[in-house]
C-alpha positions as CSV (number, residue, x, y, z in Angstrom):
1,X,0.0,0.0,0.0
2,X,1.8,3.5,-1.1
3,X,0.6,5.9,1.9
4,X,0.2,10.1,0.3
5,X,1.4,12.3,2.4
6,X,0.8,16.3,2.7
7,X,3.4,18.0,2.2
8,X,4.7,21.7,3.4
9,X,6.1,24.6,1.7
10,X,9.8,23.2,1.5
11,X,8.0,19.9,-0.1
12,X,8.9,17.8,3.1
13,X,6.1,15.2,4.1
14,X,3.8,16.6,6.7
15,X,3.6,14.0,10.3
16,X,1.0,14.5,12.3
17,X,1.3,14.0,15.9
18,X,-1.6,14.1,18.6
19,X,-0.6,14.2,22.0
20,X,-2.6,15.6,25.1
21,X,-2.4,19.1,26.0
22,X,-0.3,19.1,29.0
23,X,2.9,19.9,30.1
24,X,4.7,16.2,29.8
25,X,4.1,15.5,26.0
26,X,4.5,19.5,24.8
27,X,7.8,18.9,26.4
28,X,9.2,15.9,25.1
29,X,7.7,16.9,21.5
30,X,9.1,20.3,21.5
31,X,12.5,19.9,19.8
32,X,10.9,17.1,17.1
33,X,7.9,19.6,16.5
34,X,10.0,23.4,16.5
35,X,12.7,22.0,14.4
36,X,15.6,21.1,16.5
37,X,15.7,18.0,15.2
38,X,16.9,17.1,11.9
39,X,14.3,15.1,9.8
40,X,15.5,15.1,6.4
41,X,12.2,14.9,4.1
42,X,9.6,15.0,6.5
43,X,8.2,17.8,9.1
44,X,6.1,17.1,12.2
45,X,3.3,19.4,13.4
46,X,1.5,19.2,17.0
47,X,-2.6,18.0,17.1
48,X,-3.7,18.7,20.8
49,X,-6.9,16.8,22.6
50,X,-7.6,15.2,25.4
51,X,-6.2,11.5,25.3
52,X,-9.9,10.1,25.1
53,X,-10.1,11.9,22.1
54,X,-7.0,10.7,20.8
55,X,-7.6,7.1,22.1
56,X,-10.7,7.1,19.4
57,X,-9.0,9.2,16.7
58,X,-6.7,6.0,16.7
59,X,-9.4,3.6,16.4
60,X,-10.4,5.5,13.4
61,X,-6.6,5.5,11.9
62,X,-6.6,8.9,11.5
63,X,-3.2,10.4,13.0
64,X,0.6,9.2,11.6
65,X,1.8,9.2,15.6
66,X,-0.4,10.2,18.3
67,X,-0.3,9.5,22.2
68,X,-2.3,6.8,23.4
69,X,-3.7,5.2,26.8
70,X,-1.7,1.8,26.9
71,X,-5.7,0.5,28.0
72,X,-6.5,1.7,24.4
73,X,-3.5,0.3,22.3
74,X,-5.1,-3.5,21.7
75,X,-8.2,-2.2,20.2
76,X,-5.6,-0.4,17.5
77,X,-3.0,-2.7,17.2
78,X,-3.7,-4.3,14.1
79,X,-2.8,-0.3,12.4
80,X,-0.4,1.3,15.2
81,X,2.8,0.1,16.5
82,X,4.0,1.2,20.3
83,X,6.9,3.0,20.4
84,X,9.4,1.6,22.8
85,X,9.9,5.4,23.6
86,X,7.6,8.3,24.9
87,X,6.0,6.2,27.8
88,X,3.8,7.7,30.8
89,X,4.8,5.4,33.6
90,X,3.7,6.2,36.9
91,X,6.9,5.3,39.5
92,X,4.9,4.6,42.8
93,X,2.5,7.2,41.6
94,X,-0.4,7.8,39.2
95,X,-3.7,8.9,38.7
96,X,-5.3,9.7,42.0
97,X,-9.5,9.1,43.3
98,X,-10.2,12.3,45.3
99,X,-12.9,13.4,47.0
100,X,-13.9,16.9,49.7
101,X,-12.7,16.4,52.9
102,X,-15.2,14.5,55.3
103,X,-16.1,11.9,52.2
104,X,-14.9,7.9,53.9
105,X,-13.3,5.5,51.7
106,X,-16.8,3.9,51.9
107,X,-18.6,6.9,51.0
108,X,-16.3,7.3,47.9
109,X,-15.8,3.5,47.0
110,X,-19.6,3.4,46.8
111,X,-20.7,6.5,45.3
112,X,-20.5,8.1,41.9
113,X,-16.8,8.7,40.7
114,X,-16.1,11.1,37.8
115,X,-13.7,9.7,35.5
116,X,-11.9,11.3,32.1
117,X,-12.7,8.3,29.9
118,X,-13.7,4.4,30.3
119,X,-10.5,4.0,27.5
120,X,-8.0,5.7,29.8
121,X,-5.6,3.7,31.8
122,X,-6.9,5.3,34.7
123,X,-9.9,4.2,34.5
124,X,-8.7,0.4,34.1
125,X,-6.7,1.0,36.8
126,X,-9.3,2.0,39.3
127,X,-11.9,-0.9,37.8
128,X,-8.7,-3.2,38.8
129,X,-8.3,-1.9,42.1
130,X,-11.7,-1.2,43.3
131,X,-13.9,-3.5,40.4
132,X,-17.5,-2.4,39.3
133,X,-17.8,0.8,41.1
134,X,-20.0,3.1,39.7
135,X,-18.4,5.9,37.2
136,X,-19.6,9.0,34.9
137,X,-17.4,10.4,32.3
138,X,-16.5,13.4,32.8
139,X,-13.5,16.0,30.7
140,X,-10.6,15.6,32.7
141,X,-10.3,19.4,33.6
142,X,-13.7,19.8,34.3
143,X,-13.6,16.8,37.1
144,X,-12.8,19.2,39.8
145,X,-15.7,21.4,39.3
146,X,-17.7,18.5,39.3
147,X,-16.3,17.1,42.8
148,X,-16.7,20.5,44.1
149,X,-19.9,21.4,43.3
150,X,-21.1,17.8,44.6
151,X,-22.4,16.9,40.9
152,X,-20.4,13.7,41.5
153,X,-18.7,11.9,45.2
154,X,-14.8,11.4,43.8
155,X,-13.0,12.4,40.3
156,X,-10.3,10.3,39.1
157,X,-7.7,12.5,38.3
158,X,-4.8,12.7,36.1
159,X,-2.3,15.3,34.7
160,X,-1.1,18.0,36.8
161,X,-4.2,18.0,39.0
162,X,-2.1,15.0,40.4
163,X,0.0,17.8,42.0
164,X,-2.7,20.8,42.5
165,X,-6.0,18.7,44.0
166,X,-4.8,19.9,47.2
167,X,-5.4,23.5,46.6
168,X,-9.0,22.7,46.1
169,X,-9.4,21.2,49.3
170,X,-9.6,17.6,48.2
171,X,-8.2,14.2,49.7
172,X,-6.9,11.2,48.0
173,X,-8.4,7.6,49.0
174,X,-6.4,6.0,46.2
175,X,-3.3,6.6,44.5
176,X,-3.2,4.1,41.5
177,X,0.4,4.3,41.5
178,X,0.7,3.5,44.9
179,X,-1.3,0.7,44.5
180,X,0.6,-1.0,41.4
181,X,3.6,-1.0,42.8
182,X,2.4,-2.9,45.7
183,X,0.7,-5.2,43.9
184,X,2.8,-5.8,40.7
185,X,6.6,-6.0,41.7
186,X,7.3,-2.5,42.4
187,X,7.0,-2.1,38.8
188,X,5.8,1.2,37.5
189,X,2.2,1.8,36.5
190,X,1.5,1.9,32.5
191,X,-0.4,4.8,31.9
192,X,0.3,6.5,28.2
193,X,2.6,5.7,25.5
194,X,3.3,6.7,22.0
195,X,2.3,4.8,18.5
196,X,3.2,5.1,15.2
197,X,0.8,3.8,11.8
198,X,2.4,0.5,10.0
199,X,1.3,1.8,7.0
200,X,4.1,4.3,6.7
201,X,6.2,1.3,6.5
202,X,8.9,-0.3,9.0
203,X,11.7,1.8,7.7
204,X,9.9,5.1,8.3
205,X,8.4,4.2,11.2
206,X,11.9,2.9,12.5
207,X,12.7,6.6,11.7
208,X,10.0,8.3,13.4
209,X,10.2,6.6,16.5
210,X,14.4,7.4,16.5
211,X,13.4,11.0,16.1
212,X,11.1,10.7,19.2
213,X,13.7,9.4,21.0
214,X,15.7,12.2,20.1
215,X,13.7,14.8,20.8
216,X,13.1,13.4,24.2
217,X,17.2,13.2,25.1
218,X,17.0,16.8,23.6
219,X,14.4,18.4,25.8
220,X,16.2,16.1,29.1
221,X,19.6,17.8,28.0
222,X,18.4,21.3,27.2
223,X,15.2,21.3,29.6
224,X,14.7,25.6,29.8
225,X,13.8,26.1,26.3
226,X,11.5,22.8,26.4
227,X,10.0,23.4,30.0
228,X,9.2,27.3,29.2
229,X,7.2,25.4,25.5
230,X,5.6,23.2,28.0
231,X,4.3,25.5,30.9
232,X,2.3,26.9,28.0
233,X,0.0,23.5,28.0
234,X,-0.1,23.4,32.0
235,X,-3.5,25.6,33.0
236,X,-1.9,28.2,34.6
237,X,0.6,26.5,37.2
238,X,3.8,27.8,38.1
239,X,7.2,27.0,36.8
240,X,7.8,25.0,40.3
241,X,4.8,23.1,39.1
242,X,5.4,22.7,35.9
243,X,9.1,21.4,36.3
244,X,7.8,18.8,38.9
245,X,5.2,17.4,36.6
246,X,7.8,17.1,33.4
247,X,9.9,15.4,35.6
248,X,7.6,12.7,37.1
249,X,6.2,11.6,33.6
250,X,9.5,12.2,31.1
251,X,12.7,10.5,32.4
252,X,14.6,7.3,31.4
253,X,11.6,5.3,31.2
254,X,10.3,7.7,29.2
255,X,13.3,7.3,26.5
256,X,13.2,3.7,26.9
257,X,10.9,1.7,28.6
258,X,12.9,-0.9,30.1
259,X,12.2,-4.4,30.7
260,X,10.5,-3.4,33.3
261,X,8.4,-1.3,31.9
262,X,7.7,-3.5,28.9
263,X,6.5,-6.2,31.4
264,X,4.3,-3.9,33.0
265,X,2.6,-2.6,30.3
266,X,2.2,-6.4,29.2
267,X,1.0,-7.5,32.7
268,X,-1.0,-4.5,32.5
269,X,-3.2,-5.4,29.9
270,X,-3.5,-8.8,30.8
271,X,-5.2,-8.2,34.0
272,X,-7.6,-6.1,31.9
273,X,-8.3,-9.1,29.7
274,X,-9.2,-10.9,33.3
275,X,-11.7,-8.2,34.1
276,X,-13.4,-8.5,30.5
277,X,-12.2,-5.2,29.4
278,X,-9.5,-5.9,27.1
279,X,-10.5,-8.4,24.2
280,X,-9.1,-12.0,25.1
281,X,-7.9,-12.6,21.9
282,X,-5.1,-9.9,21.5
283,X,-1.6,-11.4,22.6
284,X,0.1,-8.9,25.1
285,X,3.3,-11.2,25.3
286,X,3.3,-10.8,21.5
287,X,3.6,-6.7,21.9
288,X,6.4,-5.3,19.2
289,X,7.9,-2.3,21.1
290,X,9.9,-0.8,18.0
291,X,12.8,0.7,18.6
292,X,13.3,-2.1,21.7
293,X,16.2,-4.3,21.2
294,X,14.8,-7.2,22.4
């Protein structure tokens, strides 16, 4: 199959790349997306939604590379490839289940919990932990609000408000993160990772995913041009803020995932198959990590 591609001004090849709008992936995409890397042929531009939006955009085949919850990546496999760089792990931390102060475990465990997506990773996450509790989708900044206002008993949160729930007077009862390390190894908890289309071919998406990588060691080596890009994505929290949150989501797993890592994500998504929401039939030993040399 010959894939067309757009192309720009200087008649390189146009790559789309959707990725969430907050600090972690601006930051690691900066240097591939503002030129600082060298692509011969080929130019990358930025596509920013909310990763439930870019979990279905997938499933549609419509992006080149594109972020993607790891609890979303069977039901595209057949047309994306994970990258074995560009991963959201959570090391002994992750999305958090908070709730207003006063709210019991068994208040919150048996009420109505706001979550950003049922394709997210958090929400697998907290269906592993806690099983059939009762949920409502909600857009992941508006979850908050939501709590606040009472319209719901917990949000599951993720992003930055992982950092800032407590300046809305809120309390964690679970930290997923927490919780999967206890439970898995220590490993870290799977939460995002990149993927690239195999219908650009194995050579070019060999090449894509090496340009990722580099424009991940380039933001970790030259992180004040990169970390002033990505405060731009971060709703308004401070550079303290902003620093801490690159930091916790882009490091060495995020430039490779490790083995680790890999048998996370793996383990990950076979305990989803257990709990019936991961199809039985895709092979998560079978996972291709490209760029991985094993």
């Amino acid at each position: 199959m010959v894939v067309s591609f757009p192309v720009d001004e200087g008649g390189r090849r146009i790559i789309r790349i959707g990725h969430s709008p907050d600090p972690d992936d601006a930051f690691m995409f900066h240097a591939l997306t503002t030129g600082l890397i060298n692509t011969p042929g080929y130019s990358f531009i930025h596509e920013l939604q909310d990763i439930e939006t870019l979990n279905h955009r997938a499933m549609n085949n419509e992006l080149e590379v594109s972020a993607i919850s790891i609890h979303s990546f069977p039901e595209v496999s057949q047309e994306y490839a994970l990258m074995n760089c560009g991963a959201s792990m959570g090391e002994g931390y992750g999305p958090m289940v908070v709730a207003l102060e006063g709210k019991t475990l068994n208040d919150v465990k048996s009420g109505l919990i706001a979550i950003p997506g049922l394709k997210t990773s958090a929400y697998l996450g907290l269906r592993l932990a806690w099983g059939d509790v009762q949920t409502e989708v909600i857009a992941f900044d508006e979850i908050f609000e939501a709590v606040l206002e009472g319209r719901v008993d917990a949000g599951l949160i993720i992003h930055e408000g992982q950092l800032t729930y407590r300046e809305h007077g809120l309390e964690v009862h679970l930290d997923l993160g927490v919780w999967w390390a206890k439970e898995n190894n220590g490993w870290p908890m799977p939460l995002g990772g990149n993927i690239v289309r195999r219908d650009l071919g194995e050579e070019i998406m060999s090449e894509i995913t090496r340009w990722t990588r580099q424009s991940i060691e380039y933001a970790i080596s030259n992180p004040e041009q990169a970390l002033a890009f990505a405060k731009s994505w971060g709703r308004g929290i401070d550079d303290a803020t902003n620093e801490r949150f690159v930091s916790m989501y882009v490091n060495q797993r995020t430039i490779d995932y490790g083995p680790e890592g890999r048998d996370s994500v793996k383990h990950f998504l076979k305990q989803g198959q257990a709990i019936g929401l991961i199809n039985p039939d895709f092979n998560a030993e079978g996972i291709q990590f490209i760029g991985s040399e094993v």
